[in-house]
C-alpha positions as CSV (number, residue, x, y, z in Angstrom):
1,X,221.5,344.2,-50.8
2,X,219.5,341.0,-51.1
3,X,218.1,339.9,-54.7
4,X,217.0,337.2,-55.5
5,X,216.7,334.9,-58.8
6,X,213.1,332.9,-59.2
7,X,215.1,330.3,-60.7
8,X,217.1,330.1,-57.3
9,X,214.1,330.0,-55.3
10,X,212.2,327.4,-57.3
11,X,215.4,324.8,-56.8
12,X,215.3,325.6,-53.3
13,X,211.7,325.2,-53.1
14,X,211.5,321.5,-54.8
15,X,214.9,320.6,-53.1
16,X,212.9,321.2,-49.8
17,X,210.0,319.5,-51.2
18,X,207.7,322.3,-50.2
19,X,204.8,324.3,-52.1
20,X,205.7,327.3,-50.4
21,X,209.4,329.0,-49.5
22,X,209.3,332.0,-47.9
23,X,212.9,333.6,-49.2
24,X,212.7,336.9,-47.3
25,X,211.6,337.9,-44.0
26,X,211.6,341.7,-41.9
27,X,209.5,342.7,-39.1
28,X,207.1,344.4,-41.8
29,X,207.6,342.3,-44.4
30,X,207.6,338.9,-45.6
31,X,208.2,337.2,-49.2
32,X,207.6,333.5,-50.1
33,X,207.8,332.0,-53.7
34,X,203.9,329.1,-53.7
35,X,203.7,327.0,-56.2
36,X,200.6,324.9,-57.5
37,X,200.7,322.0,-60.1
38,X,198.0,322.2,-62.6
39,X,194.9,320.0,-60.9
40,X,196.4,320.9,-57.9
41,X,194.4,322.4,-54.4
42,X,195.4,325.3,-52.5
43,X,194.9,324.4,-48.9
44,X,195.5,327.6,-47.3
45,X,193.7,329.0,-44.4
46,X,193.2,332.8,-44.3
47,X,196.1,334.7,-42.4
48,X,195.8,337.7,-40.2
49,X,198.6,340.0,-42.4
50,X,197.4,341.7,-45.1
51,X,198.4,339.3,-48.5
52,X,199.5,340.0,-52.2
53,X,200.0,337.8,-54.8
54,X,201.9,338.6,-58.0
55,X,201.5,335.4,-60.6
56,X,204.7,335.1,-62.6
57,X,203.3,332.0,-64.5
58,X,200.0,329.5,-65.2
59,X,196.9,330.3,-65.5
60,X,193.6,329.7,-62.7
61,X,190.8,331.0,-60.9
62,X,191.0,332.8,-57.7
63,X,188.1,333.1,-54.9
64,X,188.7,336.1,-52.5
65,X,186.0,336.0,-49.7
66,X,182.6,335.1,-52.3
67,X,184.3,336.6,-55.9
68,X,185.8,334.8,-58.5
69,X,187.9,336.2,-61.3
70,X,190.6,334.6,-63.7
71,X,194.4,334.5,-63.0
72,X,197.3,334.5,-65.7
73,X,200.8,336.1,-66.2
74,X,201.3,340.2,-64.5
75,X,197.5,339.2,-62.4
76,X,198.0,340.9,-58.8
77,X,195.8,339.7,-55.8
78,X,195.1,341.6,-52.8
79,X,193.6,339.7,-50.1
80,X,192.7,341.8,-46.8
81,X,193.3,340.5,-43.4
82,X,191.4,337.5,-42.6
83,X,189.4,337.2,-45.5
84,X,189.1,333.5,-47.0
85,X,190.6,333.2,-50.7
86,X,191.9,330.3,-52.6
87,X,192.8,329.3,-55.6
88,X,191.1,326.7,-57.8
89,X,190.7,325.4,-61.1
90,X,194.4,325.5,-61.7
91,X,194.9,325.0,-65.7
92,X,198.3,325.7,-65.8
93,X,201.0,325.1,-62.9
94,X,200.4,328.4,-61.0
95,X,203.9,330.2,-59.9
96,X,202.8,332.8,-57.4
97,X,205.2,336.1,-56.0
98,X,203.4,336.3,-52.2
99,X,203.6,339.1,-50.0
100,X,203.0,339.8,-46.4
101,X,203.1,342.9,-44.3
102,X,203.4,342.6,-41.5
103,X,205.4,339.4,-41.8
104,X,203.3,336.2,-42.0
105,X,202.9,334.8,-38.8
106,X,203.6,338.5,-36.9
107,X,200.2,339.4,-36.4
108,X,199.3,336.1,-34.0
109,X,202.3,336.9,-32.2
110,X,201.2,340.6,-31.4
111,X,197.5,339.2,-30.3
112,X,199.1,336.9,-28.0
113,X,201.8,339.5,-26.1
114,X,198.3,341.5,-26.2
115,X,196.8,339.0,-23.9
């Protein structure tokens, strides 16, 4: 069995002095622990794996392709293959559950063994 504990991850995250730590990764299935600061800017590019986010903590806004909508505590994002999202207007520092399927990264891979 692998569990984790966010309080685990976070250390690891700031010890590696990384916004992001992925903490779990499958051929299906990956799972990172992103972290904004409040005034902070996401700088993500869209990815080619479908995307979830769960936020644990803070409080934003999030733009998924042209929509806004508020963030806080139990929000849940979906964000579909390829589509540009962000998020923005970070009030509180944002603590975000993300998760990919296939794995993040996987789906470049497959185009390229494609070609």
């Amino acid at each position: 069995m692998d569990a984790f504990e966010l309080s685990d991850l976070d250390r690891q995250r700031v010890e590696a002095g990384k916004l992001y730590l992925e903490f779990l990764r499958t051929p299906a299935l990956s799972l990172g622990l992103y972290v904004l600061p409040a005034g902070g800017v996401d700088a993500q590019q869209s990815h080619k794996e479908e995307e979830v986010y769960y936020v644990v903590s803070g409080r934003a806004m999030v733009r998924v392709d042209d929509e806004d909508r508020s963030v806080q505590p139990g929000s849940v994002i979906f964000a579909p293959p390829g589509m540009p999202h962000r998020f923005h207007s970070i009030t509180e520092d944002l603590r975000l559950l993300v998760f990919f399927a296939p794995a993040e990264g996987t789906a470049d891979a497959v185009d390229e063994q494609r070609r």
